[in-house]
Phi, psi and omega in degrees: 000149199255124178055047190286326184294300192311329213254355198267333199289300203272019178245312143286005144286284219314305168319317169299319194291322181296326185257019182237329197218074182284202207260173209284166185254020170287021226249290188270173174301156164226154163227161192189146195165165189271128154248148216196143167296165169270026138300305189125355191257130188293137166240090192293156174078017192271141180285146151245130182219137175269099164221138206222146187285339178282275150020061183334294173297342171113298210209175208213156183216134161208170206217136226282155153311175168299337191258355179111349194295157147202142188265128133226132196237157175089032214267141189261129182300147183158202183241160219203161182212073170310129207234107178254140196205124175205142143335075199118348179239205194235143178260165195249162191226077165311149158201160173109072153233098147300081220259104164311186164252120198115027214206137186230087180323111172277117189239070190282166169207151175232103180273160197258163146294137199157180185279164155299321164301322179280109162262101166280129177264155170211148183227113172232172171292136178307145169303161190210359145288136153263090195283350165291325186222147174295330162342126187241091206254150173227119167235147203231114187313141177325303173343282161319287168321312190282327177262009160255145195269097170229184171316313168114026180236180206233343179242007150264349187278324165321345173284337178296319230270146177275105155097024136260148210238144155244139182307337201205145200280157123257125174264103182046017174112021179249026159249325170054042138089023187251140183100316177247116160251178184262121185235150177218143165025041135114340173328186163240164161290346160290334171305330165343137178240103166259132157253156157228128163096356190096010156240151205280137187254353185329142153306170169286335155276032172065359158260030148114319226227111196220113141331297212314303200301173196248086190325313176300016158250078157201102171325274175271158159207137178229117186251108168270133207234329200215184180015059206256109183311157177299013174250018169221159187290323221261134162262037168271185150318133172279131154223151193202118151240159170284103178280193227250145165255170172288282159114155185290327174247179191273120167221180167162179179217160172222120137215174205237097190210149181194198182199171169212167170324321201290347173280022212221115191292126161285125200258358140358064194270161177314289189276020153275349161281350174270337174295330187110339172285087180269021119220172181295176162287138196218178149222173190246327173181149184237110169230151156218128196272153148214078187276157159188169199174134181249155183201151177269110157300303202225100206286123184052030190244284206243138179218113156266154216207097160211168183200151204231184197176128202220140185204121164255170157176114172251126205236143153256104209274171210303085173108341203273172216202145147294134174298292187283329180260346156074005143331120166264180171243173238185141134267146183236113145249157173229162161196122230245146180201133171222151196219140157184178197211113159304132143251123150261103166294055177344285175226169206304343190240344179234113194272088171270129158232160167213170219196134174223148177224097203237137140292124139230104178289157174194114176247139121305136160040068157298126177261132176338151181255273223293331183286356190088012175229168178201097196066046190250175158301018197216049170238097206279132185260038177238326181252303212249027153267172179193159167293142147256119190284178191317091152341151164216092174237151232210115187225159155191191192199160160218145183215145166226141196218133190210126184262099208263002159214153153335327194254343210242108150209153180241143210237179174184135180204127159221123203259165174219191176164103191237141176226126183226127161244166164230132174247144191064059148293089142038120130288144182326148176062347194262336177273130165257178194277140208299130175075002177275160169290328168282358175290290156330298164302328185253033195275171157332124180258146153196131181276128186265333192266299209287289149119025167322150154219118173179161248108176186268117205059033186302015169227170186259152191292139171240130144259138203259140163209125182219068182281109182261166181229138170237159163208132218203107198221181195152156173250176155226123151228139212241108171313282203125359201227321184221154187238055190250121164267132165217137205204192183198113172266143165218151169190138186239173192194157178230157182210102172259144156201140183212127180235131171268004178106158139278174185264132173092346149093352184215168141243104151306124187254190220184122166256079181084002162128017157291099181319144201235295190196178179238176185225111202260130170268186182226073178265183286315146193219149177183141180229131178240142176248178137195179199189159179208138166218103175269145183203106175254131197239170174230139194205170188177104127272126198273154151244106184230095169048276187259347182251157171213097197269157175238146168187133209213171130215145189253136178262089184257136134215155211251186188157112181212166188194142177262151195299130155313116181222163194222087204225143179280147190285159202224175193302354180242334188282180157235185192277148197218138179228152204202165151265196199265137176223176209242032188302358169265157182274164176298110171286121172230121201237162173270136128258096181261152169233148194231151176185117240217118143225184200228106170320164147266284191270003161076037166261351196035034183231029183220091206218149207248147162237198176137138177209162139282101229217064211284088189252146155336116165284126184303116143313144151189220224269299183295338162287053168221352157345318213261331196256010185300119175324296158301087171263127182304325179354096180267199187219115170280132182227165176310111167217140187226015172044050133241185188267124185264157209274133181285152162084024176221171197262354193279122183277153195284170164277335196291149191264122166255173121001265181324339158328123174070000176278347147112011202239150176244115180272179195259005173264357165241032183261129196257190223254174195287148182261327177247097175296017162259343194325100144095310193228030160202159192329127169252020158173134171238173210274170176281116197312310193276043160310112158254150154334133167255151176231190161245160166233125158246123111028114119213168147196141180200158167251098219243148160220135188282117201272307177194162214290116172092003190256094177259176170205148183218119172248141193206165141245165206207098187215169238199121178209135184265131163263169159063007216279144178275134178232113170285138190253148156212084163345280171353324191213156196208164232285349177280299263279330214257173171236138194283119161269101159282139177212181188269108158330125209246017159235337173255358178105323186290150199282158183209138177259145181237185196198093165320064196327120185299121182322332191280353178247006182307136169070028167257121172211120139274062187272140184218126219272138172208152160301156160253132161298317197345253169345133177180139153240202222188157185177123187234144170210174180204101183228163211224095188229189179197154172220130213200109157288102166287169162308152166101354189082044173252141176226151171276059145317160172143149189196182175212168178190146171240156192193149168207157171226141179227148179215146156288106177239032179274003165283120166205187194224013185236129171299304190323302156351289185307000174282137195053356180339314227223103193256060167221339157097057207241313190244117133103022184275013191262318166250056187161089158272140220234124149220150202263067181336148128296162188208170184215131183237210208194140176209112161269155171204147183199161192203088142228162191265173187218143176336173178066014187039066150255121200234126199271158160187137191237145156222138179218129218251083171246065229269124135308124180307170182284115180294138228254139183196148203230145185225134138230124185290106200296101193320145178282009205266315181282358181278143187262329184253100168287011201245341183224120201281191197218096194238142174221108158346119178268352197231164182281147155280154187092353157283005166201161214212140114341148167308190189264158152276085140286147177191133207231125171219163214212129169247147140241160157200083199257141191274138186249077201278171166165070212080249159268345167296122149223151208253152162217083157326096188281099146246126225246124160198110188272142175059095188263313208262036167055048192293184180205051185283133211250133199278334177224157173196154169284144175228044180261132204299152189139182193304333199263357172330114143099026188241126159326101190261030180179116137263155169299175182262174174285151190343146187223120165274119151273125134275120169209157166204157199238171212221129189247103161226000000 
């Protein structure tokens, strides 16, 4: 049984706690404001009423405090019309107020003396300073998603917001949302938080971020960058999105959009065919359906909300080509979705909603992964491709919410998020059957220089299960002068993968076509993870006349372990049996967070900010992979395809048959580098192991330029604590022997660092915190947000920014090279300086006569930095059993091109009664760049030849049916 203290103690809180203290209401929307005489003397007891068409219950009430305050919190985003009522005054009526999602409207009000019967109405612009929270938010409205041209995903849209990254371009939805994810300020995507609705939906490996759901159930989407309150883990992007309600009458849109080659510009240059690259990144076609549509079971009881989704896409990626016909190839994705969503207002105060997303992918002719390559010219689609079968992914909550006083409300929310697939599925013919001659003959090739691959299966089929569970509660209670939440998340999770091996159980490498070494699998493999985590947090916003402080602490503790396995022996392995073990110790660490802002003139249109921000680094199932006995690991050993002198890498005189034959029989295979290889631990943790964490940064100033108009200047910086260093006890930086050679791209003379024979094959690796190790990230940024007249709204900033990291602790000489980019340590073999850089981002939506309605996003990304490896010839080594790879060139001298991309939406609208049609053209890479996003950067003939460009111009047609 996995964890009986943690689970009979904390599981009979948890039961307690679900029915006393569900979760904060930081998920949703606020509106908060002064109410005052036309004096200027504050009015306590004025009745406030919030009421919206988003609003299952209608309206929403609260009432001002002794100082004039009043809160109302948990707001579904929509347009709202707010009612101050008092005895003795004239009541005041706001109306125009547009509430986002995330967003804590400051809404002051000034009543007159007068009757209760006299309604002053006043209609103005929404405030657009947030004097409440420190936070630094981009929230982008249904409105807004349908008019800017993007992927149709939550995470390219997510690329508008200033100093969040896309990992990877999607050009209109032709990554469909795999591969590319969202980073801010120097982050990983694991630091990321995705929600929907305020639960949390992270995967089970931790990185956060699955595309795959159905954009089209998403109201709001709110991407938070900075000073991210104690109710969520991660100090990466927050993202949280509001799905769509059902609503009192049948409404809903269905579309319909797609492409074909022939739309699409070729982008292809001279010297990229001189690159080695004869074609571009491409698609053959794109179509995709989307209905959707809300309807009232029960008006203003019960609401459904759903929607399906049919998605193709056949790609020819950058170069690949069948070897023998010289053809080109092509991928295939599909992915199939049905959504939908319940609301039910139970009784006048209790709100349940629930919410399901089920995915099915399905890939074609997929290019290896696991070998380091991904879609190049230099991949045989005739051999070294593979099926991935139908995904099966699969997310919802169920929540409940009760507002059981004006001042008191409470939640209770649980969520899943399961993904189980089988990956690299065979193409006909290429796996053979285990231990057959053709098994042997048909393993993987792959050129360590050139960066060729092909062969039969070149990965092995994995099948993956990866379910995570949240269960997640908290209160709020609301003064109007404080805002204090307290709460407890718990979520546990598993990382399954199970592998049958590739033929032959290896990949044979090759140096320039020359045998070189195999890469020996630890076949059939298989692993279980699991992790349990809990975090009960404390939270308080304050008000003290012009200032509002926010301040929380978060309590994370993490506890995992792998599975008990039983696996039959494989051609390199013997057969392994493992219990079940706990090797990390129970992490239990405090975050507390601070966050300051300031009205400056008490106007809500000026406001100073700064926060503090401790966060954890997020774990999951998978961080305990690396200390699993079963390890996938493979192991390079020597092979030159002859029969070598046993226990050595040097070949014999006797001359066989098998010589030269291009198959790695197991007598020209040389002896193991890792005596962990497959059956024993490849690093275990240090008993004092901490946690690693951040201390963030901010200050910013946000000011209102003129109504609807804002500008926010900010700085923002990031220091890694605790930072992890793997050790190899075993050995220690004399182990190795110093070779002088030559740097083979600048000329200069360079000591490389040999392993010493008496230590081959000694590995103790042991995972410890470093005083070292560390990075570090500054940034300085300018952004703006602006609803114009007429309904166009702006976004778009710039920003410099740099990151620097430390890697000099190690026991491998080799290791030191460039180690140290702050230019401190270890500069006799490498000096490092790290430039700034900038990158620049716009996005606009406005309409033009004719119901025509425009939207532009323009992308200005600093290239990907650039770095050349060389595999050091074995002719110079003196210990030829242990290779040698060093970087020749420093990082930060040299760069990829800027990634710019400029794409244009138009669409006009057609009315007719409650129908309306809007026929759409879509066109991504308007001015057709060819920028190049990957290359090889291993030194040899293939040096410098492009494995990945944007794609070339793209027309998308489409159109959507609104009623």
């Amino acid at each position: 049984m996995r964890f009986p203290v943690l689970r009979v103690g904390h599981l009979a809180g948890l039961a307690l706690v679900l029915m006393l203290l569900p979760r904060a209401a930081a998920a949703q929307s606020a509106i908060a404001g002064l109410v005052t005489d036309s004096s200027g003397a504050v009015l306590p007891g004025v009745t406030v009423e919030a009421s919206s068409p988003a609003l299952i219950e209608k309206v929403r009430t609260a009432v001002t405090n002794a100082e004039g305050r009043y809160s109302i919190i948990d707001l579904r985003p929509g347009a709202y019309v707010m009612t101050f009522t008092l005895p003795g005054f004239s009541t005041l009526r706001r109306e125009g107020l547009d509430l986002g999602a995330n967003v804590d409207l400051p809404v002051n009000a000034e009543l007159r003396v007068g009757a209760v019967e006299e309604t002053l109405t006043v209609s103005g612009a929404t405030p657009v300073v947030d004097v409440q929270q420190a936070s630094q938010r981009a929230v982008l409205t249904r409105e807004v998603l349908d008019a800017l041209p993007t992927a149709r995903t939550f995470l390219d849209a997510g690329a508008i917001a200033v100093g969040v990254k896309m990992t990877a371009p999607d050009l209109g939805g032709t990554a469909l949302g795999q591969g590319a994810y969202l980073t801010v300020r120097g982050k990983s995507s694991g630091d990321d938080s995705v929600e929907i609705d305020g639960i949390d939906m992270r995967i089970a490996n931790g990185v956060s971020q699955s595309g795959y759901n159905n954009f089209a159930m998403v109201q709001d989407v709110s991407y938070q960058t900075s000073a991210i309150a104690a109710d969520s883990p991660g100090g990466g992007v927050r993202i949280n999105m509001i799905p769509r309600d059902g609503g009192n009458t049948f409404h809903g849109d269905f579309y319909l959009g797609g492409t074909r080659h022939s739309f699409q510009g070729n982008n292809i240059t001279d010297d990229l065919i001189a690159r080695g690259l004869p074609t571009a990144d491409s698609l053959q076609k794109m179509l995709e359906a989307t209905p959707a549509f809300g309807l009232p079971i029960v008006r203003n009881r019960l609401w459904f909300f759903g929607s399906g989704k049919y998605f193709d896409y056949v790609a020819h990626p950058a170069g690949a080509h069948y070897f023998a016909t010289n053809e080109p190839g092509y991928t295939e994705n599909m992915l199939n979705n049905l959504s939908g969503r319940l609301t039910w207002q139970a009784t006048p105060r209790n709100k349940i909603a629930a919410f399901m997303d089920k995915a099915f992918k399905t890939q074609r002719k997929t290019a290896v992964f696991t070998l380091g390559a991904n879609t190049t010219p230099t991949v045989d689609w005739g051999s070294a491709v593979s099926d991935n079968d139908p995904g099966n992914f699969q997310l919802g909550y169920l929540k409940w919410t009760s507002t059981a006083t004006n001042k008191l409300l409470i939640e209770a929310g649980l969520g899943f998020n399961i993904f189980h697939t089988v990956y690299n599925n065979g193409l006909a013919g290429q796996l053979q059957p285990r231990g057959s001659a053709a098994w042997f003959a048909s393993a993987p090739h792959q050129d360590l220089i050139t960066g060729t691959i092909s062969g039969g299966c070149c990965a092995s089929p994995i099948t993956a299960r990866q379910p995570a569970h949240v269960f997640s509660t908290a209160v709020s209670y609301v003064t109007g002068s404080h805002t204090v939440k307290a709460g407890l998340q718990y979520r546990t999770s598993r990382y399954v993968t199970i592998g049958s091996g590739t033929n032959g159980d290896l990949v044979q490498q090759y140096r320039s076509g020359v045998p070189s070494s195999v890469s020996a699998q630890p076949s059939p493999y298989a692993s279980g993870q699991f992790a349990d985590e809990w975090a009960p947090y404390i939270m308080d916003v304050w008000n003290i006349r012009r200032l509002t402080v926010s301040a929380g602490v978060r309590f994370d503790e993490f506890y995992a372990g792998t599975e008990a396995q039983n696996l039959g022996a494989g051609r390199f392995v013997p057969a392994r049996s493992v219990s079940e073990l706990h090797p990390l110790p129970r992490f239990f660490d405090a975050a507390p967070r601070i966050g300051v802002v300031y009205d400056l003139f008490g106007n809500a249109k000026t406001a100073l900010k700064f926060s503090v921000s401790k966060y954890s680094t997020q774990l999951s199932a998978l961080s305990v992979l690396g200390f699993n006995p079963i390890s996938s690991t493979g192991d390079t050993r020597t092979w030159l395809d002859c029969n070598l002198v046993p226990g050595t890498s040097t070949c014999s005189s006797t001359i066989l048959p098998t010589n030269g034959d291009n198959i790695a029989q197991d007598n020209e295979i040389g002896p193991s580098n890792n005596p962990l290889f497959g059956s024993a631990v490849a690093a275990v943790p240090d008993p004092n192991l901490k946690r690693e964490y951040t201390w963030d940064w901010s200050a910013s100033a946000q000011h209102e330029l003129a109504p609807g108009v804002s500008v926010l200047v900010g700085w923002y910086t990031t220091r890694s604590y605790n930072t992890q260093a793997t050790i190899n006890s075993a050995v220690t930086l004399s182990s190795y022997l110093s070779i002088p050679t030559v740097n083979p791209v600048s000329g200069q003379p360079v000591t490389i660092f040999n392993l010493d024979p008496a230590f081959q094959g000694k590995v103790a690796n042991i995972v410890r915190n470093s005083d070292i190790n560390h990075r570090d990230y500054m940034a300085y940024e300018a952004s703006m947000q602006a609803r114009l007249k007429g309904g166009g709204t702006l976004l778009g900033g710039w920003a410099l920014e740099r990151t620097r990291t430390v890697t000099c602790d190690t026991t491998n000489a080799n290791a030191l090279f460039y180690c140290d980019q702050t230019g401190n340590l270890s500069q006799s073999i490498g000096t490092v300086s790290i430039p700034w850089r900038n990158e620049f981002k716009l996005a606009a939506t406005y309409p033009l006569p004719w119901s025509i309605q425009t939207g532009l996003s323009l992308l200005s990304y600093p290239g990907l930095p650039l770095t050349v490896n060389w595999a050091v010839p074995l002719a110079t080594l003196i210990n030829k059993s242990a290779t040698v790879t060093i970087p020749v060139i420093a990082p930060g001298t040299s760069y990829l091109e800027r990634w710019n991309q400029l794409d244009v939406h138009v669409t006009r609208e057609m009315k007719t009664g409650r129908l309306a049609i809007r026929p759409t053209l879509e066109v991504f890479n308007l001015l057709n760049t060819s920028v190049v996003l990957g290359q090889n950067m291993t030194f040899g003939s293939a040096l410098g030849r492009p494995t990945s460009t944007l794609q070339g111009r793209l027309m998308k047609l489409s159109a959507m049916i609104k009623f």
